[in-house]
N, C-alpha and C positions, 0 to 999 in steps of 0.2 A: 765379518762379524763373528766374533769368540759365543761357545754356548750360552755365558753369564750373560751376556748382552743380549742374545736372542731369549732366553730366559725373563729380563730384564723387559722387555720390550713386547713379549706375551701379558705379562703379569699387568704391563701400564694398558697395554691394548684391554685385557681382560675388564680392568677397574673404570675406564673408559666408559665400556659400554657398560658394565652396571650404573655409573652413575647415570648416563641416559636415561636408563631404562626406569630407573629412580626417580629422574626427572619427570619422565612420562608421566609415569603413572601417580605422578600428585603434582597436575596441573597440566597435563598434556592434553591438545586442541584435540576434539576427535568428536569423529563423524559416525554414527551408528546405522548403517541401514539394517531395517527393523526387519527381521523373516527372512534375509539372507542366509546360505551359507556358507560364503567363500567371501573374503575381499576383493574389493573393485574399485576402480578410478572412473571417476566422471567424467566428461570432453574437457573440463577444466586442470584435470591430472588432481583432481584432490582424492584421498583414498578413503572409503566408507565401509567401516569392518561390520562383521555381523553382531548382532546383539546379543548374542548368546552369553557371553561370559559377565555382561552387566547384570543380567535380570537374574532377579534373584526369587522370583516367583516359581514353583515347575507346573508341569503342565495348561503349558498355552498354547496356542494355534496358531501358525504361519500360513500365508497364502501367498498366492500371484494372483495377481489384477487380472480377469480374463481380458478386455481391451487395451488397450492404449492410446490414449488419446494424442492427436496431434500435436498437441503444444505440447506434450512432453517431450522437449528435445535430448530428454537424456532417461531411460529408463530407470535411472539409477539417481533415489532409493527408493522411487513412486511404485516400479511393479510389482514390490515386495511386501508383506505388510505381516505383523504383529499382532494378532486380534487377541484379548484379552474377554471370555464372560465373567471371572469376579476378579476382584478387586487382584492388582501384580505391582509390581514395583521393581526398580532400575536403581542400582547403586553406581555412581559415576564416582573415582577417586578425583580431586579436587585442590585446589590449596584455598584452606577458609578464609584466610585474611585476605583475598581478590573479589573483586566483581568477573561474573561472568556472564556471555552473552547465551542464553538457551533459544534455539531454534525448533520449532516441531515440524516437522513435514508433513502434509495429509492427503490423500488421494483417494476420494470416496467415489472410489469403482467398486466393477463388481466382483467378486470374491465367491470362490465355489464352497457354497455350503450356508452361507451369509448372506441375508438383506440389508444392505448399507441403510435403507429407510429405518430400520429398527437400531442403528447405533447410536446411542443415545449415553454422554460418558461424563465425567470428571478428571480433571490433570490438578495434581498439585506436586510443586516444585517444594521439598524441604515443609514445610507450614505454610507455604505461602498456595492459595488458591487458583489456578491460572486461566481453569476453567470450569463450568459448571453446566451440568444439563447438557453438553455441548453435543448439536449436530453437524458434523462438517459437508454433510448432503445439502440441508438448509442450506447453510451460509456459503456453501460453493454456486447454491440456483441463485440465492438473492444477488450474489456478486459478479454472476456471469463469468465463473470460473471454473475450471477444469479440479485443482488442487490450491491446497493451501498453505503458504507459510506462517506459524503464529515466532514474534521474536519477543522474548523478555531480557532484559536486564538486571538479575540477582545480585543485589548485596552483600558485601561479605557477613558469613555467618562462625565464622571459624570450625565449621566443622571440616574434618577431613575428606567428606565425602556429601553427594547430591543424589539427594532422592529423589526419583520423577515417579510416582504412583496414578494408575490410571486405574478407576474406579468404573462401571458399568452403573446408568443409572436404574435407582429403584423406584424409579416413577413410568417406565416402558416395559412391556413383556417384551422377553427375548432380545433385552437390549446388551449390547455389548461395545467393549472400545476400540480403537485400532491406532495404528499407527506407525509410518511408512518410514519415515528419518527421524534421528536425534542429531542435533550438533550441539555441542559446546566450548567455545571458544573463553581463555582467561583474555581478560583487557584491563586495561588500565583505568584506573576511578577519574571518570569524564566530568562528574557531576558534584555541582555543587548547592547551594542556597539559591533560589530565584525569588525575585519581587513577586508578591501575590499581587496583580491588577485588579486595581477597584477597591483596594485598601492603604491606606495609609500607614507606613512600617511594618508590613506583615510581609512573612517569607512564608518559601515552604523549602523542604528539608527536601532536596533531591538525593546528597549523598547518604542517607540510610534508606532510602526509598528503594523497593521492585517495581521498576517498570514496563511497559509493554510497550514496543514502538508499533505506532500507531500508522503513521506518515514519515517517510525520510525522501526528501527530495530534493533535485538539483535543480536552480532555480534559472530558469533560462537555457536549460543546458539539458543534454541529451541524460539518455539514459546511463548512467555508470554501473556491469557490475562487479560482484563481487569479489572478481579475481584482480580489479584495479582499483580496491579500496585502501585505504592508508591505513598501516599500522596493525597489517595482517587480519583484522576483526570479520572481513569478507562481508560487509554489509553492501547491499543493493542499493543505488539510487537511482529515483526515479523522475522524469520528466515533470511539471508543474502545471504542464499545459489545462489536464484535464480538471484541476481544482478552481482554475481563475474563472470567478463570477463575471455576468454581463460580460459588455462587449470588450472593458477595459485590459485587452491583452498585452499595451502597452509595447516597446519592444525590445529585443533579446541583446542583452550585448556579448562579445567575448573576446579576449585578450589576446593577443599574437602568440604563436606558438611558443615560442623564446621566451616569453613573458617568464619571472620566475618568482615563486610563491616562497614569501621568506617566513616560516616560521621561528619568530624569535621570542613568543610572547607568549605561547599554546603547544602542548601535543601534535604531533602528526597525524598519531591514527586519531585526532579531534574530526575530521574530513579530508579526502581527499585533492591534492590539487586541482583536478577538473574543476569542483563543485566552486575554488573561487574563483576562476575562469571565465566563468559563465556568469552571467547576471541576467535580471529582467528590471527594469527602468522604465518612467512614463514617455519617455522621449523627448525629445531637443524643444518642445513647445512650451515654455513655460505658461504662458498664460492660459494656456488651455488645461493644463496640468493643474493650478492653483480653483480650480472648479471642478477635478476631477481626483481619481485614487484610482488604486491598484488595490483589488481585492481576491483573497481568496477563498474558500469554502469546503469547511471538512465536516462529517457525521461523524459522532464519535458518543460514547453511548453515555449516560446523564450518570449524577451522583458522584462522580472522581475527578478527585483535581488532575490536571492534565499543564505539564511542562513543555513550554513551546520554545526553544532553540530556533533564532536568526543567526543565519551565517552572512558576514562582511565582508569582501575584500576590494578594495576601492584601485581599480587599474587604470584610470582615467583621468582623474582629479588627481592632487597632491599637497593641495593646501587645507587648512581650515575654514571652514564655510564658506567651502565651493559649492557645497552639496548637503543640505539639513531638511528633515523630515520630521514629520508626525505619527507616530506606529499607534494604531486601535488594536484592541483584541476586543473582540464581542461588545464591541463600540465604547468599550473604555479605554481610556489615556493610557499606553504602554509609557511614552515618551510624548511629550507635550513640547510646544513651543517655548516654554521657558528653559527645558531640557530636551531640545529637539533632538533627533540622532542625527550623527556628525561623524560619518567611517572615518575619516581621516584622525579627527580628533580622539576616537577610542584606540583605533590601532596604532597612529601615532606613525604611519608614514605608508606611503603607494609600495601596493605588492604586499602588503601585513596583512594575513588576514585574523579576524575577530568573531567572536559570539557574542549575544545578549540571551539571556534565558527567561524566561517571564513563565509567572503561573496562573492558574485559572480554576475554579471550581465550577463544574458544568450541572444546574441541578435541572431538574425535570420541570420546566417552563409549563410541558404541555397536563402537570399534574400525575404523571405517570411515569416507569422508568419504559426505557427504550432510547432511538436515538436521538440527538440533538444535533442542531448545525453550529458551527463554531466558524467565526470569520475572523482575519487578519488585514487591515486597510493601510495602506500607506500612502500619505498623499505631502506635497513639501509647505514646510515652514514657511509663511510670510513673514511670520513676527518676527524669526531669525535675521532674515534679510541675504540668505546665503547667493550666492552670484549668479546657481542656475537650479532654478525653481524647480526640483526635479527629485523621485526616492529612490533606490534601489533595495535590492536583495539579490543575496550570491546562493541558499539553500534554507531550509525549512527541516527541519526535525519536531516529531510532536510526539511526547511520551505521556501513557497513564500511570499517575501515581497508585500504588495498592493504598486502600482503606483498610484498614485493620486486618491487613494480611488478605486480601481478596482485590483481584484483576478481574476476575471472571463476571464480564457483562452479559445480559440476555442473547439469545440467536437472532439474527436477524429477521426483520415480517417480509413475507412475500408481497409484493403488490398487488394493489387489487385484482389487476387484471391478472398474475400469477394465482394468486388465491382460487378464481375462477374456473383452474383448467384441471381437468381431469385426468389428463392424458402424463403418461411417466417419461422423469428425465432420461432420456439417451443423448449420448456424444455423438458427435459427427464424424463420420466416417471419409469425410471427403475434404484434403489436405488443403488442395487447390479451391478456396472458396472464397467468394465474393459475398455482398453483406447487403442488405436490403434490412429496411427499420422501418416498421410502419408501428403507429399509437392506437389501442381501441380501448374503451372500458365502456361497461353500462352505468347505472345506476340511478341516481335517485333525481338525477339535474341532469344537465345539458353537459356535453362532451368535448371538450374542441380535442383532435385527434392529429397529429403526426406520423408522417413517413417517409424515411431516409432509403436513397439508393444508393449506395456506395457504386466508385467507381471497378471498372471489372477487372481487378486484381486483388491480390491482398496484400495489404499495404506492410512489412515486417520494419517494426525500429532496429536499426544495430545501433549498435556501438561504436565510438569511433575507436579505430588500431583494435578491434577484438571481433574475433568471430566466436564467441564465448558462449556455451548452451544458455548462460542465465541470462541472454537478452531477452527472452522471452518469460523469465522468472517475473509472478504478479506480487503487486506489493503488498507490504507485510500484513495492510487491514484491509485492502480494499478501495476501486477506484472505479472510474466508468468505463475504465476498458472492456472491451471482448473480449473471453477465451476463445479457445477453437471450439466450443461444445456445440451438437447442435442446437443450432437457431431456429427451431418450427414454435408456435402459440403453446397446442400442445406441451410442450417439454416445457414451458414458463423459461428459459434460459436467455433468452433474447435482453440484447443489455437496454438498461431504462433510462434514456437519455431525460434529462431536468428540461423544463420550458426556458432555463436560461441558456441551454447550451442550445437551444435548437434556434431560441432569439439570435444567439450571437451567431450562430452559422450562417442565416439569413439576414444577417441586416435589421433585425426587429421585422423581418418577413416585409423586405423592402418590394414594394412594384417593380421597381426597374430585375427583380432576381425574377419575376414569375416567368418559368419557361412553358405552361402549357397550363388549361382548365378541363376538367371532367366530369364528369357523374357529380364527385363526392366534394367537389372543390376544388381551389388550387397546386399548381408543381410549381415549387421554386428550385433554384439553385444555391449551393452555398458550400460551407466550408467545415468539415467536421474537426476536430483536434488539430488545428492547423493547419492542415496540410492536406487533408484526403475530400476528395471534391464528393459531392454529393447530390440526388434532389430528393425533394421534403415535398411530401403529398400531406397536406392540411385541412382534414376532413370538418366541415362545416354543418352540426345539427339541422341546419336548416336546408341541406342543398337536396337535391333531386331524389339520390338515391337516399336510404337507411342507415344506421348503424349497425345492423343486424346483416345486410346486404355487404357493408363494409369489411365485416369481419368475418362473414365466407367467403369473400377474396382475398385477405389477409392470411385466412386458414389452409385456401387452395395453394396460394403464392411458395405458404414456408413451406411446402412440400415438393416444390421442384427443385429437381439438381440437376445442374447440367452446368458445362463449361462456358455455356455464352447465355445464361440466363443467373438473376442476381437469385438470391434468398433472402430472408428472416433472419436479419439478427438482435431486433430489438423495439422498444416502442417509447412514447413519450404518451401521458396521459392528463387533463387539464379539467377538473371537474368546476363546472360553474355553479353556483348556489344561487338562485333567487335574493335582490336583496341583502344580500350579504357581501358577496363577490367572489372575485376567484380562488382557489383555494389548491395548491398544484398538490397533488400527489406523491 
């Protein structure tokens, strides 16, 4: 090679990397861990620079998390943290004409110098609101979480550039904000117009809308994360199990490995292959099926229309009206028997998979804001006459629309029986833990009270083909899983199992499950999240011993650790009214 040509070949190398570097920095994916200062790779190999040269605030305060809690399977960007006392702000280069996906990371430990109890903040993205008031202490005890992911969906806005400003609120002394990771990943515009349900021709406007993902799950199907999502966006999905109402768990299908996923109609990064893989279906019983549904069940907070994404893809069938159903949202007609849903017939052939989008406006039923339940029913078509009386679903996404530039819903309420305790949240220090759930509350009526023993392991999901740290990443709003935190009364962390999830583990608290009577009532046996065996102690207002008596054994319980003895991780509580009737908590 002549000098012209190594000359020649600097100069292309040189323009190379500027244009990269170009590229980068107006619309490059990038990860911020917040209080770092060095670059670092996650067990995933993705790399998380330090924040420094985004924030355009000076003088703010960095820390380390003095603990770390067990479920952090990866210290990276949790033990790092950002704390903000007045108002700072993060310039992110961007390309304005994209949607992008905004991540926050949050880990409210303890911090030397700081009381995590007094951080009390506001986030807003560009104009857009994303949070308000926000305690991520609260809503990590309400949730039975260690840390937290918040993920939005930004619109394009054509500016060059994303401001994330985090304000301290001025309704707390000494209050301050913090924050442990940024991500921002560009994606491609997913979203379009959705049916408003429960109105006759009315949309709502998804692609100018900012979202917040609320729920993203794989429906029948393991956990997937975000290092096996489609179309680079690194979104988490998460199991279904623990949203399905009563006992109708209906059952899981999934497609041969070889199976292959032909997108010929949608985007890739729409979902990832897994997600159509896997299905949950009423099963082979028709007749029993045409008197029953498939329900599921999500809290999501009142006042915002909320975009519900079903994912399709039909592996089994291959005709038309092999397979037709009836879809409810909040018991209104998504998809009626005159236009039943028909996978085959939308995607238009076996292995295609498909979406439906539908929207909803969730207002405060209960006369106040806070949370609301939201259900989706699927049950099959008669009127159709399809050949096997039967619904499916391959995945489930639920996004909140912003209202006049505002995401930002209430913190969440502690439970009564949280509300009640005095004692301060601490993590658990002990890896190896096994789970024990016992139910108490007082009050104005009669109690009926639950207690779950989990068996003496702890049960970890993986992934299939991944030993990936984000198996153990909690979803994006919130679900009934356990973190690792500790589980004593005291700390209020113990997760709050529903009176439906404890029916459906026991059978509707069948006879044939009681495995033993005591003091306070019956032990059953039963089944938690499908899988993890359990027994349920069902304390009885009327039986021998007290409430009072119940819950100094409950208080003694969550205070032992040991290897061959269970703990406290949670309760169920069932308040009865005179009269009136039951009223679950």
């Amino acid at each position: 090679m002549n000098e012209k040509t190594r000359t020649l070949c600097s100069l292309l190398c040189f323009f190379s990397v500027l244009l990269v570097s170009i590229s980068q920095s107006n619309g490059q994916d990038l990860a911020l861990a917040c209080g770092a200062s060095e670059s670092s790779a996650d067990p995933d190999k993705k790399k998380w620079e330090p924040d420094t040269k985004f924030l355009k605030t000076p003088n703010t305060d960095h820390a380390t998390a003095t603990y770390q809690d067990p479920s952090l399977l990866s210290t990276i960007p949790y033990m790092t943290a950002r704390i903000f006392t007045a108002p700072a702000t993060y310039e992110i280069p961007v390309k304005g004409d994209k949607r992008h996906l905004l991540r926050l990371h949050f880990y409210p430990s303890a911090y030397t110098g700081f009381n995590i109890d007094d951080s009390y903040f506001s986030v807003a993205a560009n104009d857009v609101t994303l949070l308000s008031n926000f305690s991520a202490s609260i809503t990590c005890q309400a949730l039975t979480q260690a840390y937290l992911v918040r993920e939005y969906s930004l619109a394009p806005t054509l500016k060059d550039a994303l401001t994330i400003t985090f304000t301290p609120s001025d309704k707390h002394p000494k209050a301050f904000a913090f924050i442990n990771g940024i991500e921002v990943v560009e994606m491609p515009e997913l979203f379009d117009t959705a049916v408003l349900v429960g109105f006759t021709d009315q949309t709502a406007d998804a692609k100018s809308a900012n979202l917040q993902t609320m729920f993203r799950l794989n429906v029948g199907g393991q956990d997937i994360p975000g290092s096996q999502d489609s179309g680079g966006l690194t979104r988490t999905w998460y199991n279904d199990a623990p949203y399905i109402f009563s006992a109708g768990l209906g059952v899981t299908l999934q497609a041969s490995n070889n199976f292959r996923i032909d997108y010929q109609k949608m985007p890739v990064s729409t979902a990832p292959p897994d997600v159509y893989k896997t299905a949950r279906s009423q099963g082979p019983n028709g007749d029993l099926n045409v008197n029953s549904n498939l329900t599921w069940m999500f809290q999501v907070d009142t006042n915002f229309t909320y975009l519900m994404r079903l994912h399709f893809c039909e592996f089994q069938q291959s005709k038309v009206n092999q397979k037709a159903f009836n879809i409810y949202i909040n018991n209104r007609t998504a998809q009626g028997d005159t236009n039943a849903a028909d996978i085959i017939a939308w995607s238009g052939g076996k292995g295609v998979p498909t979406y439906k989008d539908y929207a909803m406006y969730v207002d405060a039923s209960n006369g106040g804001a806070g949370g609301e339940d939201v259900s989706l029913q699927m049950t099959p078509s008669k009127f159709a006459q399809p050949e096997y009386l039967d619904s499916q679903l391959n995945g489930l996404e639920i996004f909140k629309m912003d209202t006049m530039k505002n995401l930002a819903g209430p913190n969440p309420k502690p439970s009564p029986m949280q509300a009640n305790q005095d004692g301060k949240r601490e993590f658990r220090r002990d890896k190896r833990i096994t789970a024990f759930i016992i139910g108490s509350a007082g009050g104005v009526a009669a109690v009926l009270l639950c207690a779950l023993c989990f068996t003496m392991y702890q049960r970890k999901r993986k992934f299939q083909g991944s030993d990936s740290y984000t198996s153990s990443w909690l979803p994006i709003y919130g679900n009934s899983h356990t973190s690792a935190t500790k589980s004593t009364i005291s700390a209020g962390l113990c997760r709050r199992f529903t009176l439906s999830e404890i029916k459906h583990g026991t059978q509707n608290f069948d006879e044939s499950n009681v495995i033993g009577v005591g003091g306070f009532g019956k032990v059953y046996k039963g089944v938690i999240d499908g899988t993890t065996k359990v027994a349920i102690k069902k304390s009885n207002p009327n039986s021998e011993q007290g409430l009072n008596e119940f819950e100094t054994e409950i208080e003694l319980l969550s205070r032992l650790r040991h290897k061959h003895l269970v703990s406290l991780i949670g309760y169920c509580e069932k308040i009865v009214f005179p009269r009136v009737g039951p009223l679950t908590c």
